[in-house]
Every structure is written in C-alpha cells, then in structure tokens.
C-alpha positions in Angstrom: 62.4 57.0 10.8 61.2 60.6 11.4 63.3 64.0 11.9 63.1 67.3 12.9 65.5 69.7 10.9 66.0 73.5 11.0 66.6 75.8 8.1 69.6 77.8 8.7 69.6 81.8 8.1 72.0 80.4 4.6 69.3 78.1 3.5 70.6 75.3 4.5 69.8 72.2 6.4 71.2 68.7 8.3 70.8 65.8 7.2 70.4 63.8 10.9 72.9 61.1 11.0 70.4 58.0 11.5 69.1 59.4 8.4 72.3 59.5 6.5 73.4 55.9 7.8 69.9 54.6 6.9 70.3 55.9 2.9 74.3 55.5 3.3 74.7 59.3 2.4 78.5 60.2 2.8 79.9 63.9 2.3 80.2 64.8 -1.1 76.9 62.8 -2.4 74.4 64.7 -4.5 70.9 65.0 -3.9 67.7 66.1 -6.2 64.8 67.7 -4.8 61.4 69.1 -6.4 58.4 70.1 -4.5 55.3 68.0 -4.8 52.1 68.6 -3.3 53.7 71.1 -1.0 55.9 69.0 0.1 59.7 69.1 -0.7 60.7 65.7 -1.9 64.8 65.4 -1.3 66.2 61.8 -3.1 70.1 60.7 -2.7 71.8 60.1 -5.8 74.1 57.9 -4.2 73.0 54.4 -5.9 75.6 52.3 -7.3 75.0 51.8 -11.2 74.8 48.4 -10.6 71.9 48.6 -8.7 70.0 50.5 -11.7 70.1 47.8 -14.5 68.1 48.1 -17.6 66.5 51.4 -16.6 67.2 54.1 -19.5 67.1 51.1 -22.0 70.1 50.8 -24.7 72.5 54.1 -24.4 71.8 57.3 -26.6 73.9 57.7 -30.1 75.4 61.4 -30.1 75.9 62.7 -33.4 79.7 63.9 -32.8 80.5 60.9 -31.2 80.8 61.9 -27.5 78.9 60.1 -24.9 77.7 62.2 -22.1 78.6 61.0 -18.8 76.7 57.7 -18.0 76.5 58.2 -14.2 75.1 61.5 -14.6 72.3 60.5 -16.8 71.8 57.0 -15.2 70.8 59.2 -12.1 68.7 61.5 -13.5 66.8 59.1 -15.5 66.7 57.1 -11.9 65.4 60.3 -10.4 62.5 61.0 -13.1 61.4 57.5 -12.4 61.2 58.1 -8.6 59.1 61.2 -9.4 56.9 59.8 -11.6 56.3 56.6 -9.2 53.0 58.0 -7.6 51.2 58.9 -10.8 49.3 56.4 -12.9 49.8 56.4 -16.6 46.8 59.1 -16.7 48.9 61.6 -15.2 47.1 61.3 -12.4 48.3 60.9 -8.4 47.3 57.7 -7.3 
C-alpha cells in the first residue's frame, strides 16, 4: 500500500497510520534508513527476536567478558541482511 508524505520544515516526516498498522510500528520503535539507488530505503526494527533465529550464527566472545546488547546487534545484523537482499554474491544489483 502506497503513501504520500510531506517533509516538514524540521526534517521530519509521518509515518501514515495504514502503514504503521500494516508493519505494527508503535511510538518509540526505531527505524534504519540508507539511500539506495536514489531512493531512501526506511526498515522498522520492530521484529521480535524470535522471529530472527539463527541469523548472526553462534554469539561473539568479547575479550573482557561483556556481551554487547543482543537485541541491538540482532537488528542490525537483520538490517545488513535486508540491504544486502537485492545484490547477488557478485556485488551486483540483481
């Protein structure tokens, strides 16, 4: 489903409720964006971990024993994924 939104004089802009409903976006969740192709790309990070299984692999070892938080990287590794979906393992955009 399609949307027309306006950038406001701050920068900012609405997510249109449909939208938000359709990706069950609530206030408070974060979103990543990049630009691609000339396009800006915008991707909740809203998805429950449970829903990511398997995807970074078995968790990092840190040298002074501290784990860095596991949402934050489950996401971002989720994220880099999503980017990279439209490019073969060339590096090229299929």
């Amino acid at each position: 489903m399609n949307a027309n939104m306006t950038l406001t004089a701050k920068g900012q802009m609405t997510v249109p409720k449909h939208l938000r409903d359709q990706l069950q976006m609530k206030p408070g969740d974060k979103c990543y964006a990049w630009i691609r192709d000339g396009e800006l790309i915008i991707v909740p990070r809203n998805k429950p971990l449970a829903d990511l299984p398997g995807i970074l692999g078995r968790p990092p070892r840190e040298s002074d024993g501290a784990l860095p938080d596991v949402k934050t990287v489950v996401m971002d590794a989720a994220v880099e994924r999503f980017k990279h979906a439209d490019t073969d393992p060339d590096g090229e955009s299929r």
